[in-house]
N, CA, C and O atoms as CSV, one atom per row, in Angstrom:
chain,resi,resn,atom,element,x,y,z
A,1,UNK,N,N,121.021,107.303,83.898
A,1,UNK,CA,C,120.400,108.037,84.975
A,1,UNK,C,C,121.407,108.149,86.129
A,1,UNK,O,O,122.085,107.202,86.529
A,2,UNK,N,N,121.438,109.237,86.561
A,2,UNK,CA,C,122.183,109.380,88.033
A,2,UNK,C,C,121.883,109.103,89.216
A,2,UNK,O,O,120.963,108.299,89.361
A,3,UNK,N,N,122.505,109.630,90.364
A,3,UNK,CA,C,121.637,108.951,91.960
A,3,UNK,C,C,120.657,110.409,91.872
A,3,UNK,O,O,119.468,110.327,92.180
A,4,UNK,N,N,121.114,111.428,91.532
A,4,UNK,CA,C,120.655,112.770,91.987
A,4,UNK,C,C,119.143,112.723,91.249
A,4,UNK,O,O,118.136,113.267,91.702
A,5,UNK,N,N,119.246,111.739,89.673
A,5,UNK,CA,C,118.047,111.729,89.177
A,5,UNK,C,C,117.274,110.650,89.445
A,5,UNK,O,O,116.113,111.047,89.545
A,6,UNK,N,N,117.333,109.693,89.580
A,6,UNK,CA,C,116.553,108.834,90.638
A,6,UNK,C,C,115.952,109.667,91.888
A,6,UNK,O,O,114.836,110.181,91.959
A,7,UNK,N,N,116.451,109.666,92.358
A,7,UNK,CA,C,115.894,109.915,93.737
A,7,UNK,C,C,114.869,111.185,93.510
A,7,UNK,O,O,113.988,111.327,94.358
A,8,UNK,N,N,114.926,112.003,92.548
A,8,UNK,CA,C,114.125,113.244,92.039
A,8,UNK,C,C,112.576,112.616,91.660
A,8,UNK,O,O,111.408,112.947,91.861
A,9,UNK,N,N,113.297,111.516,90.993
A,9,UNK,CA,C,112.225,110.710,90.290
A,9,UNK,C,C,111.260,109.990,91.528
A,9,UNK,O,O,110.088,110.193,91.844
A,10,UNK,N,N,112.124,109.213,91.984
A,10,UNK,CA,C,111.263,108.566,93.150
A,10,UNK,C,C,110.575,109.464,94.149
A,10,UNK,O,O,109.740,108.923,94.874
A,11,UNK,N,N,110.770,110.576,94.275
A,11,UNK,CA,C,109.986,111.849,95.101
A,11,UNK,C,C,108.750,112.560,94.301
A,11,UNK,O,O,107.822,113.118,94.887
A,12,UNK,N,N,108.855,112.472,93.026
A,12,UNK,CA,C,107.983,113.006,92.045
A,12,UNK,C,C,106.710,112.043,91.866
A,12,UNK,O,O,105.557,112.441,91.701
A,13,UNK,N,N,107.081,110.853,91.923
A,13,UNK,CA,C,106.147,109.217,92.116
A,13,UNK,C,C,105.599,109.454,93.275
A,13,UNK,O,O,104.406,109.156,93.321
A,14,UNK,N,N,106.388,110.205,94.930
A,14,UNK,CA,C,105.384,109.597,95.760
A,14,UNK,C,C,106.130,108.343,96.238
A,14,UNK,O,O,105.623,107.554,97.035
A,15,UNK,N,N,107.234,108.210,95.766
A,15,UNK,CA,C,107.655,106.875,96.743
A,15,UNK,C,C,109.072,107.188,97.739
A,15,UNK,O,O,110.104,107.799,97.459
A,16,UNK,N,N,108.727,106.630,98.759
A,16,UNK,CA,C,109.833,106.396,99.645
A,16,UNK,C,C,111.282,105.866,99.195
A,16,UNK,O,O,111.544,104.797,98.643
A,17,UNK,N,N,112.343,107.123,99.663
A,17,UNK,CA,C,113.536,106.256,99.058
A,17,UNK,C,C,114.166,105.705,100.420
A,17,UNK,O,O,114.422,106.296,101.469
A,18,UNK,N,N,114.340,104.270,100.015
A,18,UNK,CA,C,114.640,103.159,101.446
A,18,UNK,C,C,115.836,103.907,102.485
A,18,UNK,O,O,116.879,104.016,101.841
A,19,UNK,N,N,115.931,104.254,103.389
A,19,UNK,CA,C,116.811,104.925,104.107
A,19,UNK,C,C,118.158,104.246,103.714
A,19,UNK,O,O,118.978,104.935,103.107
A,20,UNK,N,N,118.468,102.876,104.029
A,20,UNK,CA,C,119.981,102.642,103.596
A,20,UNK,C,C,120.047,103.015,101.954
A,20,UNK,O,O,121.035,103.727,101.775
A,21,UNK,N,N,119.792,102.929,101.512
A,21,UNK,CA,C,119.771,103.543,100.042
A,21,UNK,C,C,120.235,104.425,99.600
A,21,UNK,O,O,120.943,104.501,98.596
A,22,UNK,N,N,119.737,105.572,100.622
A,22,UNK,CA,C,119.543,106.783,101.249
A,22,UNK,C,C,121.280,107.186,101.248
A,22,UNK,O,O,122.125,107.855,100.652
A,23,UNK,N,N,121.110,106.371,102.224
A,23,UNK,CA,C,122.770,106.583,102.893
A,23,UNK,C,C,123.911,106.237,102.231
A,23,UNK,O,O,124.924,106.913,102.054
A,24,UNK,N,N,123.651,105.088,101.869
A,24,UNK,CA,C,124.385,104.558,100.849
A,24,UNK,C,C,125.023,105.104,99.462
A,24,UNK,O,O,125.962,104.835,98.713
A,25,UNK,N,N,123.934,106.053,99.569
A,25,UNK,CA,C,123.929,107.336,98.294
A,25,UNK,C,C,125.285,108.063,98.738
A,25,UNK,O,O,126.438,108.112,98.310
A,26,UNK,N,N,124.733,108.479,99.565
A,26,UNK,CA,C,125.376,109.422,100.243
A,26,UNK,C,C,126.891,109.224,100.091
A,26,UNK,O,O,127.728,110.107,99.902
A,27,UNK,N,N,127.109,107.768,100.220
A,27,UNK,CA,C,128.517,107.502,100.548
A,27,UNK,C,C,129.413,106.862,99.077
A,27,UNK,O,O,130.398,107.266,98.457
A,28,UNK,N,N,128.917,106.224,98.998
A,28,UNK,CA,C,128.710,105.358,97.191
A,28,UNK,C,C,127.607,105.696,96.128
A,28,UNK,O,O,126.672,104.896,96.151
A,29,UNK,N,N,127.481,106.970,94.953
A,29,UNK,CA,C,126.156,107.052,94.702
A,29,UNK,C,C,126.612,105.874,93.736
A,29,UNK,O,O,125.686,106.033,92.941
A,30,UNK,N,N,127.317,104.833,93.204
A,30,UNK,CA,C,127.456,104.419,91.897
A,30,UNK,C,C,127.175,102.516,93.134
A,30,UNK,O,O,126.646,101.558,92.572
A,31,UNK,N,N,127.411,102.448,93.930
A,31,UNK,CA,C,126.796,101.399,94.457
A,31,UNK,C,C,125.151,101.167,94.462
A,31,UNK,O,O,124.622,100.056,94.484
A,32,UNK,N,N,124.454,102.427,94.436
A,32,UNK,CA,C,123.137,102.082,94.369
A,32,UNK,C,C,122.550,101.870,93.033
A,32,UNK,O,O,121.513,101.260,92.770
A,33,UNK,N,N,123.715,102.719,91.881
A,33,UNK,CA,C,123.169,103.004,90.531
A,33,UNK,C,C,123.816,101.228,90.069
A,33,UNK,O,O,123.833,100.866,88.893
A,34,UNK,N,N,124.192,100.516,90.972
A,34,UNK,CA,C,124.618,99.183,90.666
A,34,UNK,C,C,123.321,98.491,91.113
A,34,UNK,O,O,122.535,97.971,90.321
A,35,UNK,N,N,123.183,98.521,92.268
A,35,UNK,CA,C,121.924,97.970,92.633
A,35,UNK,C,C,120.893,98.015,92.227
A,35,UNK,O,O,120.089,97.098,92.392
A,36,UNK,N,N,120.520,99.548,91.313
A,36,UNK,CA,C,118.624,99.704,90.360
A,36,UNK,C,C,119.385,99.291,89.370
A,36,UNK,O,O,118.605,99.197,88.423
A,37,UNK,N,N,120.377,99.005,89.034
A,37,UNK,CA,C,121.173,97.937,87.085
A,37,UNK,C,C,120.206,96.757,87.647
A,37,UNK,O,O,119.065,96.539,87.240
A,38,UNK,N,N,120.958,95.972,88.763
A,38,UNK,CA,C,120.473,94.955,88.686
A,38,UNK,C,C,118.971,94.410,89.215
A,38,UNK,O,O,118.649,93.223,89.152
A,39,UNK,N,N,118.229,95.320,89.671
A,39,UNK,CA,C,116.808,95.388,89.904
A,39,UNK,C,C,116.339,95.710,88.300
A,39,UNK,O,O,115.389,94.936,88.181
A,40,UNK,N,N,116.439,96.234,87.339
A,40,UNK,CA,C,116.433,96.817,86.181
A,40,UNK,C,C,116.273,94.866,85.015
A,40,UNK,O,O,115.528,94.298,84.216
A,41,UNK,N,N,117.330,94.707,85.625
A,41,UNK,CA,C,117.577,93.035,85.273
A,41,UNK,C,C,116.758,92.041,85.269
A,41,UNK,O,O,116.422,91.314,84.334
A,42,UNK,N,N,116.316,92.039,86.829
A,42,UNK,CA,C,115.574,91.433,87.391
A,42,UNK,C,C,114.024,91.540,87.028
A,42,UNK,O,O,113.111,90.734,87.210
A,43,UNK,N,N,114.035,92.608,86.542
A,43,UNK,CA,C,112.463,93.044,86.313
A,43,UNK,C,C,112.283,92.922,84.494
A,43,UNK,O,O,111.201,92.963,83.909
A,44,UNK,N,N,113.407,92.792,83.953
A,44,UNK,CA,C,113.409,92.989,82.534
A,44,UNK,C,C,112.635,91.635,81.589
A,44,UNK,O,O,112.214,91.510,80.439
A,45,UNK,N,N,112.742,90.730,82.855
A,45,UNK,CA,C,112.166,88.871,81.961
A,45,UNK,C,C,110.681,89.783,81.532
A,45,UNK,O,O,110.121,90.778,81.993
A,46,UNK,N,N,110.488,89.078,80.688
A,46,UNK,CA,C,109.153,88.830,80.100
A,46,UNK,C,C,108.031,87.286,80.511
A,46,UNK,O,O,106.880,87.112,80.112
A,47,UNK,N,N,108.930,86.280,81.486
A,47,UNK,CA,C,107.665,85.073,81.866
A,47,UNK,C,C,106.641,85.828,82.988
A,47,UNK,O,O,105.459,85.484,82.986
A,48,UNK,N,N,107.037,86.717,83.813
A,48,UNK,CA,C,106.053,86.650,85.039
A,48,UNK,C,C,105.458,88.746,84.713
A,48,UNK,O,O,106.315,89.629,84.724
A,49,UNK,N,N,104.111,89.027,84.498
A,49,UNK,CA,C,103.947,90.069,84.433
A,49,UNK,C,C,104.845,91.119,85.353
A,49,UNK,O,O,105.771,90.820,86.107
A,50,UNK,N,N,104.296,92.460,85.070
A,50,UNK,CA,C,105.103,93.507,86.206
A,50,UNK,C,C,104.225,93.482,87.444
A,50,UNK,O,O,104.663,94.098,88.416
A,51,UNK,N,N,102.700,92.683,87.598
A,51,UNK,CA,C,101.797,92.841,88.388
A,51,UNK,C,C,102.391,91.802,89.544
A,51,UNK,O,O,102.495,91.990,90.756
A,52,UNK,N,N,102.778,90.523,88.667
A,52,UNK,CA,C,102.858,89.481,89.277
A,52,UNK,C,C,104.569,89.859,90.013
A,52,UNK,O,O,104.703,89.910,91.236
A,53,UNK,N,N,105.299,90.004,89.423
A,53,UNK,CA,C,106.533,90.909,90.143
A,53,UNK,C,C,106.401,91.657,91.502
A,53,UNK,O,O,106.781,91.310,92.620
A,54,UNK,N,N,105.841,92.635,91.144
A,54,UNK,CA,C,105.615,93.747,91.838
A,54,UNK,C,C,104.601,92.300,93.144
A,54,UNK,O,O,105.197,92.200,94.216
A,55,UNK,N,N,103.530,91.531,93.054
A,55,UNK,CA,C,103.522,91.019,94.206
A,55,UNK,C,C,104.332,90.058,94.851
A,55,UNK,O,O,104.407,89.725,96.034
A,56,UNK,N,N,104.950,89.661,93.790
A,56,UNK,CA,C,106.492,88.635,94.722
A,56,UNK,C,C,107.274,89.769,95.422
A,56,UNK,O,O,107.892,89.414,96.425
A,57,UNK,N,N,107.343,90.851,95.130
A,57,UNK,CA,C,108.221,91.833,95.827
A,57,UNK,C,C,107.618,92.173,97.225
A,57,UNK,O,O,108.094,91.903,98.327
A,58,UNK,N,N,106.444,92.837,96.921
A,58,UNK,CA,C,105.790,92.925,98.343
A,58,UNK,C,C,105.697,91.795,99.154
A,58,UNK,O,O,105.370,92.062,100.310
A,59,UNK,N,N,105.957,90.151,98.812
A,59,UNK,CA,C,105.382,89.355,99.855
A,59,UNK,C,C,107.417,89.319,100.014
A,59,UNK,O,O,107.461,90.196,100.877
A,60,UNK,N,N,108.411,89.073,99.868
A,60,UNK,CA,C,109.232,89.681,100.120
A,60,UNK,C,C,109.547,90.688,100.941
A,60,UNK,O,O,110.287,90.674,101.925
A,61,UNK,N,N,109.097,91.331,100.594
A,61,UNK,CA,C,109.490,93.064,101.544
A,61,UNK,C,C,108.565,92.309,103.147
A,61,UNK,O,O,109.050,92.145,104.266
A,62,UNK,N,N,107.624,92.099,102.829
A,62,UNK,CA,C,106.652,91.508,104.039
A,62,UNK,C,C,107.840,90.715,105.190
A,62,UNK,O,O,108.293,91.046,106.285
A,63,UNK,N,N,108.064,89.347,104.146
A,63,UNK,CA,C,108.990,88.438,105.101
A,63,UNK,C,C,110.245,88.677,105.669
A,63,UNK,O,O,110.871,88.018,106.500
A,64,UNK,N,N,110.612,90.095,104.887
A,64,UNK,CA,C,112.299,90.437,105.754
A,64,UNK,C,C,111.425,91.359,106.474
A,64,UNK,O,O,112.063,91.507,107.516
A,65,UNK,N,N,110.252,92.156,106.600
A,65,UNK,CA,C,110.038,93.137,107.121
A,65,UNK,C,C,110.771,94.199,107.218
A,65,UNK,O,O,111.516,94.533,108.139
A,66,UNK,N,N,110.447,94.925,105.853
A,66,UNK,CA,C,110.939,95.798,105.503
A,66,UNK,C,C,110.352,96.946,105.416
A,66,UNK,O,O,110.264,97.088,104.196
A,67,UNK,N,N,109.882,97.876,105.902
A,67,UNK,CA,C,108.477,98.722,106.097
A,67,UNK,C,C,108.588,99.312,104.469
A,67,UNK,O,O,107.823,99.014,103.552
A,68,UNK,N,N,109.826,100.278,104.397
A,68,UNK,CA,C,109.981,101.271,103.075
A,68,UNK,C,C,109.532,99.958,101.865
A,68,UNK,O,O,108.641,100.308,101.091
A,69,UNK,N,N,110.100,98.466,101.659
A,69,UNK,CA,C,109.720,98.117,100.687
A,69,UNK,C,C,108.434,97.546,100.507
A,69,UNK,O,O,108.037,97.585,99.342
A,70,UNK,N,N,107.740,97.071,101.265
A,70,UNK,CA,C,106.350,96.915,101.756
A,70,UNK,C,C,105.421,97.901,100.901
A,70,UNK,O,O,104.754,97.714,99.884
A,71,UNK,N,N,105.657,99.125,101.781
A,71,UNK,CA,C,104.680,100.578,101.139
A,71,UNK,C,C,105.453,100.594,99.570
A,71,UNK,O,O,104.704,100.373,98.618
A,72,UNK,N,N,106.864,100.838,99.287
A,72,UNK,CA,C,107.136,100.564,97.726
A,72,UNK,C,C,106.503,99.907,96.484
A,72,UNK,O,O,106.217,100.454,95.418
A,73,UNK,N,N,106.340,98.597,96.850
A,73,UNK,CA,C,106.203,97.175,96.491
A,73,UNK,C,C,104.401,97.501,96.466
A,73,UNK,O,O,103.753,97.163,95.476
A,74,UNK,N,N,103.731,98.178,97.653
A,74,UNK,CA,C,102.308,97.674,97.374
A,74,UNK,C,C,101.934,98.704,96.304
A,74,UNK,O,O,101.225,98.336,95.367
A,75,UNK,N,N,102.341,99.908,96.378
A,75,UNK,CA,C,102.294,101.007,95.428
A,75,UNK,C,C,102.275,100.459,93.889
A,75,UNK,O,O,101.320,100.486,93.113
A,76,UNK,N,N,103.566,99.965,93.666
A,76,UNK,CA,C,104.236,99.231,92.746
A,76,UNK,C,C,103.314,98.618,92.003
A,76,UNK,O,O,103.130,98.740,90.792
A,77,UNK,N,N,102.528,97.709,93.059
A,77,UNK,CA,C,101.877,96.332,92.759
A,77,UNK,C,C,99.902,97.255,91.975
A,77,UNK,O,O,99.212,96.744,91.092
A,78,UNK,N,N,99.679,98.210,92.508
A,78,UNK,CA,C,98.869,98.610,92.432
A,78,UNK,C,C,98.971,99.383,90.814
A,78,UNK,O,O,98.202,99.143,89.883
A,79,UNK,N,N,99.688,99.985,90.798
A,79,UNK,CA,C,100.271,100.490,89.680
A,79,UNK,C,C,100.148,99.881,87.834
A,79,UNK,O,O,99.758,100.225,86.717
A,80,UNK,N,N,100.907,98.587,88.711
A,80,UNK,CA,C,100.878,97.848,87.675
A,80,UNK,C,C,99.396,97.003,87.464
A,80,UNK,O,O,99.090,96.317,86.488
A,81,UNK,N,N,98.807,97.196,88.345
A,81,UNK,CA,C,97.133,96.735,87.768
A,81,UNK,C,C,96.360,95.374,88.977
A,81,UNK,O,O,95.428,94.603,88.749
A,82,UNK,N,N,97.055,95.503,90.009
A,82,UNK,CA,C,96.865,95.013,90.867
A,82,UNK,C,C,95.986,95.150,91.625
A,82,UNK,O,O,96.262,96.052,92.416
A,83,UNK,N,N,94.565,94.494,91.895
A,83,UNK,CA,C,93.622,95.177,93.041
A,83,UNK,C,C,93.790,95.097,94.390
A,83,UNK,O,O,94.502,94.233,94.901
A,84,UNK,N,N,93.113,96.039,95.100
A,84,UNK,CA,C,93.500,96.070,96.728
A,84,UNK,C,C,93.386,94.490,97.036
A,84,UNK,O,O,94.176,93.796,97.675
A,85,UNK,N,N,92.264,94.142,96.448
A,85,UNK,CA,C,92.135,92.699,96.996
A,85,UNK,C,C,93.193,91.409,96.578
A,85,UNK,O,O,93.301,90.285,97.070
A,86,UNK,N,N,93.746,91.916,95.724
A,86,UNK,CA,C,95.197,90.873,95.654
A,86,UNK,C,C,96.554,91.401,96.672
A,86,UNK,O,O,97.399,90.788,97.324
A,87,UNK,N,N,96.304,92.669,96.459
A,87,UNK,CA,C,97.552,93.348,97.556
A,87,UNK,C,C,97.395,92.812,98.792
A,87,UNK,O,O,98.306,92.390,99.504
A,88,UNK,N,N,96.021,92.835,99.092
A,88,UNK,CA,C,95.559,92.116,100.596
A,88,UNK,C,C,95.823,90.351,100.649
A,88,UNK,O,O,96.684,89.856,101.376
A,89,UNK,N,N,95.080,89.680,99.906
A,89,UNK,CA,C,95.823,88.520,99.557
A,89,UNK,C,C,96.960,88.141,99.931
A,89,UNK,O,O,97.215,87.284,100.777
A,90,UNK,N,N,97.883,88.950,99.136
A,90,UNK,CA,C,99.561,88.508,99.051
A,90,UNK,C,C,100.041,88.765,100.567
A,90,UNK,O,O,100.609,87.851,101.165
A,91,UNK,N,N,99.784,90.164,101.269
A,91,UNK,CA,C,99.814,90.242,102.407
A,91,UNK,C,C,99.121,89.245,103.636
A,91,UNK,O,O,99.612,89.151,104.761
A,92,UNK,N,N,98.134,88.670,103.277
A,92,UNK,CA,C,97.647,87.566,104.200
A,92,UNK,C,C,98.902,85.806,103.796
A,92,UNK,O,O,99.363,84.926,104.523
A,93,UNK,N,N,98.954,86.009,102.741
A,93,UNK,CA,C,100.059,84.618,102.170
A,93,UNK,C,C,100.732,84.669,102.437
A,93,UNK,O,O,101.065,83.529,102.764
A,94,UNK,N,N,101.904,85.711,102.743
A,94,UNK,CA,C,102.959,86.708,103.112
A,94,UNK,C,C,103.181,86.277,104.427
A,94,UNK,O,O,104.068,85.479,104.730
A,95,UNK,N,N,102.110,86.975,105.501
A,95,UNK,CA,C,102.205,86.902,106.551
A,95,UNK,C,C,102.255,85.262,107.207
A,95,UNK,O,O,103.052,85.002,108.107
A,96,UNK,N,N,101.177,84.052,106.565
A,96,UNK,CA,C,101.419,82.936,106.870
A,96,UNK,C,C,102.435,82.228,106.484
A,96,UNK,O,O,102.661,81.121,106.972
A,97,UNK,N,N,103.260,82.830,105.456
A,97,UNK,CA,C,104.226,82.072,104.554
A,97,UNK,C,C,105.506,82.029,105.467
A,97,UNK,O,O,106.250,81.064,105.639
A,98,UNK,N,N,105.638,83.844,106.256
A,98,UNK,CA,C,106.385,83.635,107.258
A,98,UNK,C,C,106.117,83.710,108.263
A,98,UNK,O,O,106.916,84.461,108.824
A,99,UNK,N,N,105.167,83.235,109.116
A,99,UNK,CA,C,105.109,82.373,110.278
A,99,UNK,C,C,104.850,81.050,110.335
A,99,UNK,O,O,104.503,80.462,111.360
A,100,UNK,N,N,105.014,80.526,109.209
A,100,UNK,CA,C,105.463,79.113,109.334
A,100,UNK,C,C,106.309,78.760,109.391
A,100,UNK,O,O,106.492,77.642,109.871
A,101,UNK,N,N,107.312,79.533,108.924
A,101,UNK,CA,C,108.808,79.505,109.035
A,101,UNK,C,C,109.131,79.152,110.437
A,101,UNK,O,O,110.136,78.469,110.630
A,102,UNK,N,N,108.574,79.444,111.206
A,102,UNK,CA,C,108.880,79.595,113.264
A,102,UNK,C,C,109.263,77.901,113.326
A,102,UNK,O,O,110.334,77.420,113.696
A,103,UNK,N,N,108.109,77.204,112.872
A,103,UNK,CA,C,107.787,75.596,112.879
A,103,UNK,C,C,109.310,75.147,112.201
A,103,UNK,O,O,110.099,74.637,112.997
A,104,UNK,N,N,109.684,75.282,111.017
A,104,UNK,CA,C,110.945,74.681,110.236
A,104,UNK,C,C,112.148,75.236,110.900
A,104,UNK,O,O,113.197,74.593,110.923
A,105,UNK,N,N,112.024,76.507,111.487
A,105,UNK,CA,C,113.184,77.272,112.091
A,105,UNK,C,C,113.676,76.355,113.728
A,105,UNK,O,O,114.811,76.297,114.201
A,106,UNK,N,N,112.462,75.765,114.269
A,106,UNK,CA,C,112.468,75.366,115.302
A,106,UNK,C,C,112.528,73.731,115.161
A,106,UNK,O,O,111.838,72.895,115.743
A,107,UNK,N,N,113.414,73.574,114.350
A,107,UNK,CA,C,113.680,72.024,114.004
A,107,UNK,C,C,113.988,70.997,115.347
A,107,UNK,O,O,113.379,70.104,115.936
A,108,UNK,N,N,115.776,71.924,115.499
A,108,UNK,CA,C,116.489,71.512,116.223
A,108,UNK,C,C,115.885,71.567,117.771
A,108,UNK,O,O,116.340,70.739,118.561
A,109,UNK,N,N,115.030,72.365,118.169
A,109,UNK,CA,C,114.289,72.389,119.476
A,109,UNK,C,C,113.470,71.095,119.348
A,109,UNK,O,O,113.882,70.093,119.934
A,110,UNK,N,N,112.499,71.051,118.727
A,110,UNK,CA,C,111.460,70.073,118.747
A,110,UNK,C,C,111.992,68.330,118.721
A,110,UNK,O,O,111.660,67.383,119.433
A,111,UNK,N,N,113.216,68.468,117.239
A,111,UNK,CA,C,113.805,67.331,118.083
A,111,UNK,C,C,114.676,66.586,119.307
A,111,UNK,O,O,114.847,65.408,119.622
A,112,UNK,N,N,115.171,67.957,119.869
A,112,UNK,CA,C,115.230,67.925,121.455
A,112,UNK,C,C,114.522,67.475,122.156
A,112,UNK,O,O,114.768,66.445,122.784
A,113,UNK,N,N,113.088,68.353,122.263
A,113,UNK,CA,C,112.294,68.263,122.666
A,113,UNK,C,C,111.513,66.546,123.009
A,113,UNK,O,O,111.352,65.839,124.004
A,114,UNK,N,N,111.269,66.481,121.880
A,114,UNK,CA,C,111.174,65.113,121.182
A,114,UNK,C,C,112.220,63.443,121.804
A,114,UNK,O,O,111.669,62.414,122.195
A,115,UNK,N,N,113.247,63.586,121.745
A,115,UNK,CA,C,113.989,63.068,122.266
A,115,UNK,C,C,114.271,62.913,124.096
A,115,UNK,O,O,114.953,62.022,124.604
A,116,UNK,N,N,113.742,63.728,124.656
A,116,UNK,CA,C,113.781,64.090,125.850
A,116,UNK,C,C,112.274,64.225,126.555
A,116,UNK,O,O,111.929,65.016,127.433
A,117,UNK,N,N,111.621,63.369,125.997
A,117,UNK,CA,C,110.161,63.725,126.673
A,117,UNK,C,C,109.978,62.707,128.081
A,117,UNK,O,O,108.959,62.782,128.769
């Protein structure tokens, strides 16, 4: 497959092609056709369904906050047999998974903090 046919493809689906992607095309099309190889890879195991994939991706896309892979990923997730109510789920797990992060991120403050009371 090419960049010119991808991206035909991903417009014909209805899905957003990620702007750096986009660009990236633009500049390198054989860097991105490297990047869906190894997404291609990644998706090829047989232990974890394409449902269950497709929601590790979206709670992913969630925690870098990534808008294009978010809407990708929930599409994705739906697709593959996913109900709104797990999409919602993963997005509520998602969202606490990374704001807890704030607490572990804020190590070095607290034991400041801590030390200095």
């Amino acid at each position: 497959m090419t960049y010119q046919e991808w991206t035909e493809n991903m417009k014909k689906q209805g899905k957003q092609i990620p702007r750096p992607l986009e660009l990236l095309g633009q500049l390198d099309d054989k860097r991105v056709m490297a990047h869906l190889s190894d997404k291609n890879a990644a998706y090829s195991g047989e232990a974890l369904t394409q449902k269950a994939k497709a929601l590790i991706a979206l709670a992913v896309g969630i925690a870098l906050d990534s808008q294009a892979c978010i809407l990708n990923h929930a599409k994705a997730a739906k697709e593959a047999g996913a109900s709104t109510a797990e999409i919602v789920e993963t997005l509520a797990v998602a969202k606490f998974s990374k704001g807890a992060t704030a607490f572990s991120s804020s190590l070095q403050a607290l034991e400041w903090l801590a030390a200095n009371m």
